[in-house]
LUMKE-686452 format. One record per residue: residue number from 1; residue in three letters; x, y, z of N, C-alpha, C in turn. Coordinates in Angstrom, 3 decimals. Layout:
<rec NUM; ala; <X; Y; Z>; <X; Y; Z>; <X; Y; Z>>
...
//
This chain:
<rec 1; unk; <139.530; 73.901; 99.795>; <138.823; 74.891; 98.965>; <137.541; 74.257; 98.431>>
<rec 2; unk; <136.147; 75.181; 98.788>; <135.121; 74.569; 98.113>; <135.295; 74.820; 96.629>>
<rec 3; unk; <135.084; 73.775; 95.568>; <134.925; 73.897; 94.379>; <133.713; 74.800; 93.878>>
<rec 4; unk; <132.687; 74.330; 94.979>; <131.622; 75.143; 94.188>; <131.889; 76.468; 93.224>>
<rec 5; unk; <132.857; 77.217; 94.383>; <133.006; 78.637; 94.168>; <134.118; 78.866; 92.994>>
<rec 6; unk; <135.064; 77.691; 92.751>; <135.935; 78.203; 91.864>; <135.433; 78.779; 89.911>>
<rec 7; unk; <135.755; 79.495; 89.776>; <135.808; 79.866; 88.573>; <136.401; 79.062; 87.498>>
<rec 8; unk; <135.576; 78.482; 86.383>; <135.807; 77.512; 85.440>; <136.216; 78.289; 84.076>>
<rec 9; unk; <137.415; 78.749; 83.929>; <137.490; 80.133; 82.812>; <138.969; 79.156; 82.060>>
<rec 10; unk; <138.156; 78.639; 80.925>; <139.003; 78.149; 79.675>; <140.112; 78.807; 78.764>>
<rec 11; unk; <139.962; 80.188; 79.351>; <140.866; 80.857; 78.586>; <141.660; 81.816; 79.063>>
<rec 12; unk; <142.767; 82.842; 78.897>; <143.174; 83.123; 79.355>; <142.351; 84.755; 79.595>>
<rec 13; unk; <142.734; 85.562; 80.784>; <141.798; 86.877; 80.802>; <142.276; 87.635; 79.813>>
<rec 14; unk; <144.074; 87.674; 79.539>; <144.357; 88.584; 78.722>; <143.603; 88.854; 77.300>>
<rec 15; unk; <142.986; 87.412; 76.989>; <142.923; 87.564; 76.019>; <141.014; 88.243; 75.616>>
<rec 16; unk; <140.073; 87.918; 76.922>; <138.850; 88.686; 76.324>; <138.868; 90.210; 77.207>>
<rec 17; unk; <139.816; 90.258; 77.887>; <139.742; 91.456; 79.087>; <139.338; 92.585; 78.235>>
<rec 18; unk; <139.693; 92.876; 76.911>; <139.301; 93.879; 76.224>; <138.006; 94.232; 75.901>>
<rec 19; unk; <137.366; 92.790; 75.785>; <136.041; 92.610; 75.092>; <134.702; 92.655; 76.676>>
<rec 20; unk; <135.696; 92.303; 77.221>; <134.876; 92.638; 78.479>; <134.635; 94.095; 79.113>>
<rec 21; unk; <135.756; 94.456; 79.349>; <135.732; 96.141; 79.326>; <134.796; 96.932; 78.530>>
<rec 22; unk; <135.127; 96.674; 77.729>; <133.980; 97.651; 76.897>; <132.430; 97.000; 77.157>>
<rec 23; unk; <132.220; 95.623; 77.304>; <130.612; 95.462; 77.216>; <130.178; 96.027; 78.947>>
<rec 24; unk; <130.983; 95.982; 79.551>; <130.644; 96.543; 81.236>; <130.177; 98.012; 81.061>>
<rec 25; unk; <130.988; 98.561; 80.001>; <130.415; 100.021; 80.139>; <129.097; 100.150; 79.320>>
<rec 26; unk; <128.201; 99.208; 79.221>; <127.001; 99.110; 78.626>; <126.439; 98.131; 79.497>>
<rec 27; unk; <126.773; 97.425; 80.330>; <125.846; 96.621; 80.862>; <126.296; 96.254; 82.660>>
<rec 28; unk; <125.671; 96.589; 83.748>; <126.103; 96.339; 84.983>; <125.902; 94.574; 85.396>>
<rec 29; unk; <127.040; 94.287; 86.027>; <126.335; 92.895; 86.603>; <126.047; 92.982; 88.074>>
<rec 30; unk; <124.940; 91.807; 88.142>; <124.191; 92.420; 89.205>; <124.599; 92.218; 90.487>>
<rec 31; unk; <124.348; 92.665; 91.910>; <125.139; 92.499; 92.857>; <125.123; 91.151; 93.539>>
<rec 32; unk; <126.383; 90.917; 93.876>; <126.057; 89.675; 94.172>; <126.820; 88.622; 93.657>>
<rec 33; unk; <127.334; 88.664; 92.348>; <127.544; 87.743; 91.153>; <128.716; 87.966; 90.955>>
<rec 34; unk; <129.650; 86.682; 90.799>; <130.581; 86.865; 90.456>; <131.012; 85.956; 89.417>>
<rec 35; unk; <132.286; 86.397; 88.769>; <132.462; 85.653; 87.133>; <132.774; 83.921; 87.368>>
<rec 36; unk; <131.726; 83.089; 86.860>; <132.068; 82.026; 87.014>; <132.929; 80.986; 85.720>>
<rec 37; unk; <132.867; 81.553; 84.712>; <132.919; 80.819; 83.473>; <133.187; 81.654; 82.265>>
<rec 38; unk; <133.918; 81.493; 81.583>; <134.387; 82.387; 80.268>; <134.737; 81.320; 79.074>>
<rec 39; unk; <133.894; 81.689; 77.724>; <134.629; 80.525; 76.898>; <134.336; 81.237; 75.671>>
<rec 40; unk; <135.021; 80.677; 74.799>; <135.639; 80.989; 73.601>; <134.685; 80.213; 72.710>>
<rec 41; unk; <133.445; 80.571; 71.824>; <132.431; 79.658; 71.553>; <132.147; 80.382; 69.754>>
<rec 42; unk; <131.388; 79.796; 69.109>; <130.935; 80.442; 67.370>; <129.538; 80.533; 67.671>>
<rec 43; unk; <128.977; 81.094; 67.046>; <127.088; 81.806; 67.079>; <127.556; 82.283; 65.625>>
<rec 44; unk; <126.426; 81.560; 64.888>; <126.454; 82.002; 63.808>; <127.493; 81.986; 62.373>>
<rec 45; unk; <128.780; 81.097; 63.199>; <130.009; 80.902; 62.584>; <130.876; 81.630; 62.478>>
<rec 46; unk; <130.591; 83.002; 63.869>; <131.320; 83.848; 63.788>; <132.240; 83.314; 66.116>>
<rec 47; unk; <133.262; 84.057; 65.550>; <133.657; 83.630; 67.318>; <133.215; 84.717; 67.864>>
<rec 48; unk; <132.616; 84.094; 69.103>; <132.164; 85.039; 70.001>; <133.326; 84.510; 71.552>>
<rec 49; unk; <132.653; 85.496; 72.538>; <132.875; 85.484; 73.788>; <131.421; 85.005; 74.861>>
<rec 50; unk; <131.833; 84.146; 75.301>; <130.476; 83.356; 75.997>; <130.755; 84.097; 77.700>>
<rec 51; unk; <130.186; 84.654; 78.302>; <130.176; 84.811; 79.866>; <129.099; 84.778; 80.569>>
<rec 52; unk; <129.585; 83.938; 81.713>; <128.417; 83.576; 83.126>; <128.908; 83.156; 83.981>>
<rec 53; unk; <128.111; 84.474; 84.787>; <128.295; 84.781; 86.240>; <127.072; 83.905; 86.900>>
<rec 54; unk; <127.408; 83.749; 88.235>; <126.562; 83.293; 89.231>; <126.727; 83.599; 90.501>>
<rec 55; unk; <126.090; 83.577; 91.862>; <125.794; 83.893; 92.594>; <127.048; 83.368; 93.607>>
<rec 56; unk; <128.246; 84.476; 94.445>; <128.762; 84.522; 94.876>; <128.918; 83.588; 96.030>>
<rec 57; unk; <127.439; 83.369; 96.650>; <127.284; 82.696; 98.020>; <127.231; 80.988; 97.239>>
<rec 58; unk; <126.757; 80.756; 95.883>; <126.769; 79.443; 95.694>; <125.444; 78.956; 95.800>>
<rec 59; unk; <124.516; 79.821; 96.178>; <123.274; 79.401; 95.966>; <122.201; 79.365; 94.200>>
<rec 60; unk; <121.847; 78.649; 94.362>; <120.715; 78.076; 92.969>; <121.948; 78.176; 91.869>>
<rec 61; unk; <123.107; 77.622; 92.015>; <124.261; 77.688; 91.004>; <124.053; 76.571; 89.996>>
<rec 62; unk; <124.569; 76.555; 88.857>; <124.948; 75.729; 88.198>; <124.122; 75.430; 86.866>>
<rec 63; unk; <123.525; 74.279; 85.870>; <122.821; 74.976; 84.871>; <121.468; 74.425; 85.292>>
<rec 64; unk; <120.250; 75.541; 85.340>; <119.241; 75.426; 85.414>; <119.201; 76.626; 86.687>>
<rec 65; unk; <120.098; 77.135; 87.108>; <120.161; 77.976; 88.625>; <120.194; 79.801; 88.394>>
<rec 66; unk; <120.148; 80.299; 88.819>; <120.132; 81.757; 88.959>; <121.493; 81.875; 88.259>>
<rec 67; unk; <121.785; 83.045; 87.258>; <122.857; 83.181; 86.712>; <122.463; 84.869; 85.402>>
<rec 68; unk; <123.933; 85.300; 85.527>; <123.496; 86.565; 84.350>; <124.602; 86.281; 83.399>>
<rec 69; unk; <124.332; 86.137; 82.491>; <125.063; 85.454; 81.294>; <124.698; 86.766; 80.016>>
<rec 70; unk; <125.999; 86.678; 79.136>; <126.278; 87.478; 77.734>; <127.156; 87.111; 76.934>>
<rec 71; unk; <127.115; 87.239; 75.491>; <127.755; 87.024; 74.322>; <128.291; 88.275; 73.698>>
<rec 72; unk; <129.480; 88.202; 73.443>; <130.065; 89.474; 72.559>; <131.157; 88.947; 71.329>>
<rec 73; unk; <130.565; 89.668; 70.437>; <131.282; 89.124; 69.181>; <132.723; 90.056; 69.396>>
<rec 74; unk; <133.717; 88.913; 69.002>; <134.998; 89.033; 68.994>; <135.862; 90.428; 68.488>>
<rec 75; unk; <135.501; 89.678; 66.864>; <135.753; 90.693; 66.039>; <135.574; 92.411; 66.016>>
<rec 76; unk; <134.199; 92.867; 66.923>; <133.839; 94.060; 67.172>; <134.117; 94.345; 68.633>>
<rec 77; unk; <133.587; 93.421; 69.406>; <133.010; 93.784; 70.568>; <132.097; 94.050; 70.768>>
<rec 78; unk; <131.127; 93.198; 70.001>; <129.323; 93.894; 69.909>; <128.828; 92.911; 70.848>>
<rec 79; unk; <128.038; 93.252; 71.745>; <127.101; 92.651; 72.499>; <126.129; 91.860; 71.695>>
<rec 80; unk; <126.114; 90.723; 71.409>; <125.045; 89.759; 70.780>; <123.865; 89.687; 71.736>>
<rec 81; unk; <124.214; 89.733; 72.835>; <122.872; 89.236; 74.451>; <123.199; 88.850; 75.764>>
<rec 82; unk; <122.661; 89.376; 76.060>; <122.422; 89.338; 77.776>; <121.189; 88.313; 78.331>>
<rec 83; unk; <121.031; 87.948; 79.563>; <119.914; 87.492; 80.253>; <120.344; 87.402; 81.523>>
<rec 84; unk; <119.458; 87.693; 82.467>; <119.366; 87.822; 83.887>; <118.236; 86.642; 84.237>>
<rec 85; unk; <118.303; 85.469; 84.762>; <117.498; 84.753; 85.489>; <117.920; 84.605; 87.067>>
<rec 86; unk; <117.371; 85.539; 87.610>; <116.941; 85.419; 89.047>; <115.539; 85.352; 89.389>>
<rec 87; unk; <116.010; 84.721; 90.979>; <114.175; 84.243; 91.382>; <113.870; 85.899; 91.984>>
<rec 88; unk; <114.308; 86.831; 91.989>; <113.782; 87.845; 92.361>; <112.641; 88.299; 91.833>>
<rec 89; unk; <113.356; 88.245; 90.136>; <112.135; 88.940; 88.930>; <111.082; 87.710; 88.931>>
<rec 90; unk; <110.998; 87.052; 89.510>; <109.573; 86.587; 89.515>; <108.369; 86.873; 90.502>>
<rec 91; unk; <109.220; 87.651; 91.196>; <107.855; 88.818; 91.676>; <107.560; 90.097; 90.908>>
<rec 92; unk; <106.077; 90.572; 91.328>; <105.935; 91.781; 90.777>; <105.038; 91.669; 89.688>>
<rec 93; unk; <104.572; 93.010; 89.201>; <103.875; 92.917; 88.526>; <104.544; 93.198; 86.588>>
<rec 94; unk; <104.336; 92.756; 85.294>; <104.358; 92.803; 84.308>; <104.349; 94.325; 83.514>>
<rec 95; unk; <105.286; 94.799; 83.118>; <104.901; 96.140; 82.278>; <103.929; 95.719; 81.518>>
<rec 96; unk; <103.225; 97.107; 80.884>; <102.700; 96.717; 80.015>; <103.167; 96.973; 78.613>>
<rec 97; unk; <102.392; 96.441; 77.704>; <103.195; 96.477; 76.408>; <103.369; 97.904; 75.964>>
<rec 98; unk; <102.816; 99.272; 76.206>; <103.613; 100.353; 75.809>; <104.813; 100.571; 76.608>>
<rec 99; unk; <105.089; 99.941; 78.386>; <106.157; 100.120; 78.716>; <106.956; 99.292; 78.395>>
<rec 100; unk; <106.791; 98.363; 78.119>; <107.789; 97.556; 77.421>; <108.760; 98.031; 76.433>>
<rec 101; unk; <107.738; 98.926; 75.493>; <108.066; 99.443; 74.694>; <109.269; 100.262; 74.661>>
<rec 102; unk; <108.706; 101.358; 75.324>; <109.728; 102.475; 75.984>; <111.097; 101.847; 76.229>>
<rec 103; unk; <110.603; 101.234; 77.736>; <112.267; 100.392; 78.234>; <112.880; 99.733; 77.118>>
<rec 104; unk; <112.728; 99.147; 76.207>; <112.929; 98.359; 75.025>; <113.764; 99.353; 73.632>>
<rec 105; unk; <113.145; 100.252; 73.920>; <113.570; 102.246; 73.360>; <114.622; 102.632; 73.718>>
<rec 106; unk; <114.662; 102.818; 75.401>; <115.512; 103.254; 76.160>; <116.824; 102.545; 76.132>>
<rec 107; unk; <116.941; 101.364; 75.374>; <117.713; 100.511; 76.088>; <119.245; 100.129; 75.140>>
<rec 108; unk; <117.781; 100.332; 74.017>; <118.701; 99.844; 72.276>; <119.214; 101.128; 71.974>>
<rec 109; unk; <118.818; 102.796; 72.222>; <119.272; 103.650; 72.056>; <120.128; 103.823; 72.721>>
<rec 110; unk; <120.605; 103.116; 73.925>; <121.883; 103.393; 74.595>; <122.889; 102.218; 74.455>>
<rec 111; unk; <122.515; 101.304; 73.971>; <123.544; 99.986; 72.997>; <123.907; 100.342; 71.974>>
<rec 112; unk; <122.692; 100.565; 70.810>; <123.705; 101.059; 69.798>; <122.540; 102.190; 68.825>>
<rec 113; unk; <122.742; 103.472; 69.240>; <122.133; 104.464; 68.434>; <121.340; 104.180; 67.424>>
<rec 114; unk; <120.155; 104.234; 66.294>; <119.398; 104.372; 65.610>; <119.011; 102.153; 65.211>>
<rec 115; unk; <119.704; 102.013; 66.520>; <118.999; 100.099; 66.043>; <117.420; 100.059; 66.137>>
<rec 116; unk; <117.153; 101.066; 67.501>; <115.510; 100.781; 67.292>; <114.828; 101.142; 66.144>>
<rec 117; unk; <115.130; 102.540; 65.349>; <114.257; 102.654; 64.604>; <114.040; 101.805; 63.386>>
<rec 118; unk; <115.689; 100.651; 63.338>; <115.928; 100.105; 61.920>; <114.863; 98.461; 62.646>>
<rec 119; unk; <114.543; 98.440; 63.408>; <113.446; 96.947; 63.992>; <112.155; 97.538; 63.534>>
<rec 120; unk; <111.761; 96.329; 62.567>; <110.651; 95.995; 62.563>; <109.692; 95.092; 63.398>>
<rec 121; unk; <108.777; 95.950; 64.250>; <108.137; 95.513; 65.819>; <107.378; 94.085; 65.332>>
<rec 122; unk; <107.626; 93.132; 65.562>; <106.421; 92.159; 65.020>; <105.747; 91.767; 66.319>>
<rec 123; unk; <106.276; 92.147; 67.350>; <104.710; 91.750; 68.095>; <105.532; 91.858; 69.729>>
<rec 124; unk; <104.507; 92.348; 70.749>; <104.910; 92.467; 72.083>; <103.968; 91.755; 72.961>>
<rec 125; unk; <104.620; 90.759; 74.223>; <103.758; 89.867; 74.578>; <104.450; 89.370; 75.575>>
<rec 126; unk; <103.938; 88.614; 76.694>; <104.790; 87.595; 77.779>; <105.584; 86.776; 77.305>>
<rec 127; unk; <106.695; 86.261; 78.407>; <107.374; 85.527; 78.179>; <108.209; 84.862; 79.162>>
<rec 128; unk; <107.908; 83.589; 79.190>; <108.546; 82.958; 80.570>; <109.609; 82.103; 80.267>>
<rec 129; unk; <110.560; 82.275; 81.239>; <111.606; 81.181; 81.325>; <111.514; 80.460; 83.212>>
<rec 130; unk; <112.058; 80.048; 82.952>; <112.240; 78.570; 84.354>; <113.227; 78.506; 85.034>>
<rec 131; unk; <113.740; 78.731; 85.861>; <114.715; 77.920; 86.846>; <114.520; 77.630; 87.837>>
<rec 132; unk; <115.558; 76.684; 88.451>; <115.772; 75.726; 89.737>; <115.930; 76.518; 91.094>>
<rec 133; unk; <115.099; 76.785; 91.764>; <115.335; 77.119; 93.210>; <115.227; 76.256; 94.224>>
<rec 134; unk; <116.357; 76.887; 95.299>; <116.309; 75.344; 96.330>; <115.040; 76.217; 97.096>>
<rec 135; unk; <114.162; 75.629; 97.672>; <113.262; 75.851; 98.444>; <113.399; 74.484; 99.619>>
<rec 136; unk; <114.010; 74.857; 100.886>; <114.160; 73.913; 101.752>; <115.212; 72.990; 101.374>>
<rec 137; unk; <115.276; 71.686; 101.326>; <115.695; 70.689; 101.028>; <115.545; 70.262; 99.571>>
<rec 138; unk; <114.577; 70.985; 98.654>; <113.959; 71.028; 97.359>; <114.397; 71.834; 96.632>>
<rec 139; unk; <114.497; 71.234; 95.205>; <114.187; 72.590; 94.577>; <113.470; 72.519; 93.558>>
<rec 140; unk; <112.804; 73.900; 93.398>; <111.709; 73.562; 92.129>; <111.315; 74.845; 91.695>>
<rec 141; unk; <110.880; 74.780; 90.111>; <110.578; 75.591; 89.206>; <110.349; 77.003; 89.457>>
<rec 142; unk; <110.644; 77.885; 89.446>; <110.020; 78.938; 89.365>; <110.362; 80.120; 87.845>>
<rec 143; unk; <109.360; 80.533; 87.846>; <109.129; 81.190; 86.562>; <109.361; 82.432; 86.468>>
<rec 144; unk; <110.354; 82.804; 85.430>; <110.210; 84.723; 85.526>; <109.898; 85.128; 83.878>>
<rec 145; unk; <109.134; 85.639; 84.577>; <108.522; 86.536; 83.072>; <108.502; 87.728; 82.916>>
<rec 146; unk; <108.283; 88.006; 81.730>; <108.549; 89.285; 81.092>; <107.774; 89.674; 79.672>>
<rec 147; unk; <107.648; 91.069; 79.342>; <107.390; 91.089; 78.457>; <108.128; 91.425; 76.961>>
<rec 148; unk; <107.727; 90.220; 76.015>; <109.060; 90.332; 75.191>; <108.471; 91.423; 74.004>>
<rec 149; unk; <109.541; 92.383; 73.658>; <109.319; 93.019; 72.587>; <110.217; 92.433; 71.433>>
<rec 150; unk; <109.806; 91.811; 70.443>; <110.169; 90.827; 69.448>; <110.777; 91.489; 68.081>>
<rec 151; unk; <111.324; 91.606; 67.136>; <111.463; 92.550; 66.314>; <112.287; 91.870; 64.932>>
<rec 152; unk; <112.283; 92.289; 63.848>; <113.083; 91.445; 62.722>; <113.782; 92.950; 61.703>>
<rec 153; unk; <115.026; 92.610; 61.487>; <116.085; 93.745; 61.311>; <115.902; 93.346; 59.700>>
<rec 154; unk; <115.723; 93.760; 58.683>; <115.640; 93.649; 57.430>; <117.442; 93.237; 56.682>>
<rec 155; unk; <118.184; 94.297; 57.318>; <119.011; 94.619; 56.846>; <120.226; 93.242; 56.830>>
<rec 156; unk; <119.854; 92.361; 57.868>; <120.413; 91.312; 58.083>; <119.864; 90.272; 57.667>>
<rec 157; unk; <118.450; 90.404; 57.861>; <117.542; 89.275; 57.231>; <117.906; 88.486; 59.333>>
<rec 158; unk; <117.675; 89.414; 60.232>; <117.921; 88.606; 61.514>; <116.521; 89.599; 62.644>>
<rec 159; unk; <116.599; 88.459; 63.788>; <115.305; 89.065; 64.817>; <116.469; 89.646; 65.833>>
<rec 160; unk; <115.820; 90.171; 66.605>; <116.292; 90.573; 67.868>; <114.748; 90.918; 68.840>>
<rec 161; unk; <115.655; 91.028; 70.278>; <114.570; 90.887; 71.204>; <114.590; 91.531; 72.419>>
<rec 162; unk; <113.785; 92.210; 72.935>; <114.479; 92.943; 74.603>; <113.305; 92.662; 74.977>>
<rec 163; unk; <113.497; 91.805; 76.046>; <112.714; 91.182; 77.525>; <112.619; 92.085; 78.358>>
<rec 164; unk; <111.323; 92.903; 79.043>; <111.692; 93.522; 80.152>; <110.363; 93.062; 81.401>>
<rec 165; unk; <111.465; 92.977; 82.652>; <111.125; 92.168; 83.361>; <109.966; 92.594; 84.646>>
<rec 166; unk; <109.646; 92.258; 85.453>; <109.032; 92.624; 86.452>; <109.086; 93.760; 87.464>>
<rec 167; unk; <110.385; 93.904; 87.420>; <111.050; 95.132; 87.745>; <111.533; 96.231; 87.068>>
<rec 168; unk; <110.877; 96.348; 85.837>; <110.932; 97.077; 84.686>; <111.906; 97.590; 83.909>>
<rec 169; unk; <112.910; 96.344; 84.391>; <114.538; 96.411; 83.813>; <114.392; 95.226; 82.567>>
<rec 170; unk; <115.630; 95.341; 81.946>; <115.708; 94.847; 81.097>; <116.375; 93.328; 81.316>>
<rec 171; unk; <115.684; 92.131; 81.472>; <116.162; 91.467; 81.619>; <117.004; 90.537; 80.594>>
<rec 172; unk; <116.770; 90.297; 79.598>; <117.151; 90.064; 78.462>; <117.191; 90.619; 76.677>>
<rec 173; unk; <118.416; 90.201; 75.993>; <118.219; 91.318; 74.888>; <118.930; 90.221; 73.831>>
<rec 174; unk; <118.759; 90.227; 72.695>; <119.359; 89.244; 72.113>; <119.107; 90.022; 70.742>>
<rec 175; unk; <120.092; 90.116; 69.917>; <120.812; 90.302; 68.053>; <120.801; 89.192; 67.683>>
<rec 176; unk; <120.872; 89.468; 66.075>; <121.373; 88.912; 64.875>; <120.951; 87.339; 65.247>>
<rec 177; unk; <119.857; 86.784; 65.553>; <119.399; 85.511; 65.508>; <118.705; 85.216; 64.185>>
<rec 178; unk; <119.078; 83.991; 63.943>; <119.021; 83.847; 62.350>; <117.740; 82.861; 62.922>>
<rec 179; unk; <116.779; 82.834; 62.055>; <115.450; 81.731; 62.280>; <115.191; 81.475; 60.869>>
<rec 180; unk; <115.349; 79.741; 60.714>; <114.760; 79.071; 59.471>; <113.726; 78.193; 59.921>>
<rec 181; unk; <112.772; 77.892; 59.817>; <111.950; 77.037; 60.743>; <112.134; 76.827; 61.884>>
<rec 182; unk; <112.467; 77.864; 62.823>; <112.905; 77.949; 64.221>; <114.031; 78.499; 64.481>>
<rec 183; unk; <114.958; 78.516; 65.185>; <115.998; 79.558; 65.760>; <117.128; 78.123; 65.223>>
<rec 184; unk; <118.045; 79.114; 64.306>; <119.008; 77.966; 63.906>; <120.611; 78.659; 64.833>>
<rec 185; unk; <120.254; 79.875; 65.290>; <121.105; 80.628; 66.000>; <121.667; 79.617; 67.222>>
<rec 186; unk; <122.566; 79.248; 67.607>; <123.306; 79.220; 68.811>; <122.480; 79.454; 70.444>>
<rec 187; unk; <122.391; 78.944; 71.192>; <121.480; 79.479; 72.617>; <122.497; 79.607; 73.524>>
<rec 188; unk; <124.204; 80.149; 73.583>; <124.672; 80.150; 74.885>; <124.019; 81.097; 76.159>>
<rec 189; unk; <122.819; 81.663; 75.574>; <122.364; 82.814; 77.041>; <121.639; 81.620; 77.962>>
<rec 190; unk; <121.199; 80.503; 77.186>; <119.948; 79.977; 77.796>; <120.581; 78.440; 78.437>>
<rec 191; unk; <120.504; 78.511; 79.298>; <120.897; 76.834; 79.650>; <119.557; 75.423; 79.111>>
<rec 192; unk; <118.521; 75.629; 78.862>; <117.802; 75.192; 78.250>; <118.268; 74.548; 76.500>>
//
């Protein structure tokens, strides 16, 4: 059996299968991908559910590689964040910041009803992240960007964020990040 492919899942299914169910009916994973890793992790000092998938065939796997990863708090079942890094979305061209907007609209109104209007917009703009592609015998950097619509929730005293990508999907979305002189929040979306 190649290892590559086995699934590294610390816990048992019974026990997030619930929490998973419900975030699927809000969020598709993409084709291709299958569940590589499940763990039982705190963000914020609250327990969450850590998940990441990667690429079925085993290609650009592992951390720094193509992967769609999400957090869901325990206690609710609330989606904390998503991110999609594939070398796909690094083609194409950039929404622009009113579509950003929209998709960013579209997206939080179907997560969780009246969150957009309670964000305060502080600013919409690019945004790149990095990963490892094998190219030949190599592998090396490639960049996918997006444009991030940035936002700070009063009510929590927290930011949140929806990335939308080249393909004018939403590639990333992230809650309740606490920032004191920088992000004191937890990073399980980001292998960085």
């Amino acid at each position: 059996m190649n290892h590559v492919f086995q699934t590294n899942i610390s816990v048992k299914e019974e026990d997030y299968s619930e929490s998973l169910k419900k975030v699927l009916q809000l969020l598709t994973i993409p084709d291709g991908y299958v569940l590589k890793t499940v763990q039982s992790q705190k963000q914020n000092a609250e327990d969450v559910w850590w998940f990441r998938y990667e690429k079925a065939s085993g290609e650009n796997h592992g951390p720094g590689g193509e992967y769609f990863s999400f957090v869901i708090k325990k206690s609710s079942n609330k989606l904390l964040g998503f991110t999609w890094m594939d070398k796909t979305l690094a083609e194409g061209e950039l929404p622009t910041k009113e579509a950003a907007k929209a998709s960013a609209k579209e997206f939080l109104d179907k997560l969780e009803p009246g969150l957009f209007a309670k964000l305060d917009n502080l600013w919409i703009d690019k945004h790149d992240e990095s990963i490892l592609v094998k190219n030949g015998a190599n592998q090396e950097n490639t960049i996918i960007s997006g444009m991030k619509y940035k936002c700070y929730l009063k009510e929590s005293d927290s930011y949140a964020w929806v990335i939308v990508g080249k393909n004018g999907k939403v590639i990333t979305f992230e809650q309740e990040i606490k920032w004191v002189n920088g992000r004191v929040t937890e990073k399980w979306l980001h292998d960085s």
